[in-house]
C-alpha positions, 0 to 999 in steps of 0.5 A, spaced: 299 852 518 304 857 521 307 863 518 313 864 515 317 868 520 323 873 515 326 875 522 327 868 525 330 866 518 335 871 519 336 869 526 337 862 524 342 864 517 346 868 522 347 861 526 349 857 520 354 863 517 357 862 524 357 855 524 361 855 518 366 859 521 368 852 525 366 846 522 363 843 515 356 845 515 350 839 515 344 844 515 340 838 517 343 837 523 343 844 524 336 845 523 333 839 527 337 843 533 334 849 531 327 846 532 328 842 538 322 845 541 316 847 536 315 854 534 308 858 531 314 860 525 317 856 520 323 858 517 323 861 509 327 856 507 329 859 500 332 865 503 336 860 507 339 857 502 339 863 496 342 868 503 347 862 505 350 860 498 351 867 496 354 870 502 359 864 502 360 866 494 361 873 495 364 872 502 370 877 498 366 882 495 362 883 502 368 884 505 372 889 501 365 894 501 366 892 510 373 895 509 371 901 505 366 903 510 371 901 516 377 903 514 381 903 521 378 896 524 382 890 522 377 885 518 381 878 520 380 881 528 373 883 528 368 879 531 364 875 526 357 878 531 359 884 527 360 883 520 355 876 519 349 881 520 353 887 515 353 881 511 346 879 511 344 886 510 348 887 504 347 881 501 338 883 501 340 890 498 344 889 493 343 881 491 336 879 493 332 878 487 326 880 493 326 888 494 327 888 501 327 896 503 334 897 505 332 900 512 328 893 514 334 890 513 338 895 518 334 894 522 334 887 522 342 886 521 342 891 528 337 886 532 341 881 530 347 884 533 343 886 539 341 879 540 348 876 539 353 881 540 352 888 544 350 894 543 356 896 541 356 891 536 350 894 534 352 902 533 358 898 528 352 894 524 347 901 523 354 906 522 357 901 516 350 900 513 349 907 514 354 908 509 353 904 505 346 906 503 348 913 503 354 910 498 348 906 495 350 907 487 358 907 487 358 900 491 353 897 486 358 899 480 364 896 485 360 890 486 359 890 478 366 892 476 371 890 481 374 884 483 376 883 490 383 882 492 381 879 499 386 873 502 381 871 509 375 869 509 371 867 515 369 860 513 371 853 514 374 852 507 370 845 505 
């Protein structure tokens, strides 16, 4: 029996946020391409699909907390290799009932942007997740008290 490998979980839950952005979504189809070959991981279903449903529901949310903490950059322009990471990061530190340390999720975040951006990318990541930790009880209560006013979003409407 193989393991279950988070970091590969999260690899794999960018790449179905990301193809959202562009077509309907059939995480079956997606799944049996992500495993054309066979890993010595599984993926941590659950989190795939508790992370998938709630980052797409608080899509609104995420993003406002992305444009406190990068106010000069235009979130309709940003690259979604940049904001899809802060998503998964924000979204295991303020809803994920599992207690992830919010510094695994940094980390995790800026190897995602690593992997599928730049290192530039990855400065962005670790600078906005870097704020929001340092900002850590004042987004909870926006999280709590504010409803976003945000009229984009990043994914196919379905």
């Amino acid at each position: 029996m193989s393991k279950i490998s988070r970091h590969r979980t999260r690899k794999f839950l960018f790449q179905m946020l990301y193809a959202r952005t562009y077509w309907e979504l059939d995480k079956e189809e997606l799944i049996s391409s992500f495993f054309e070959w066979v890993f010595e991981t599984d993926l941590d279903m659950n989190y795939v699909d508790d992370m998938y449903k709630a980052i797409i529901e608080n899509e609104a949310t995420l993003i406002s907390i992305i444009k406190r903490f990068a106010p000069k950059f235009e979130i309709a322009n940003m690259a979604r290799e940049n904001v899809f990471p802060v998503f998964i990061a924000t979204r295991e530190m303020f809803y994920l009932s599992e207690e992830i340390p919010p510094n695994v999720s940094i980390n995790e975040a800026i190897e995602l942007a690593k992997i599928y951006w730049d290192n530039s990318s990855s400065k962005f990541v670790n600078w906005v997740l870097d704020s929001i930790v340092e900002n850590l009880e004042s987004v909870k209560y926006d999280i709590q008290n504010k409803k976003p006013e945000i009229n984009f979003s990043f994914f196919k409407s379905i």
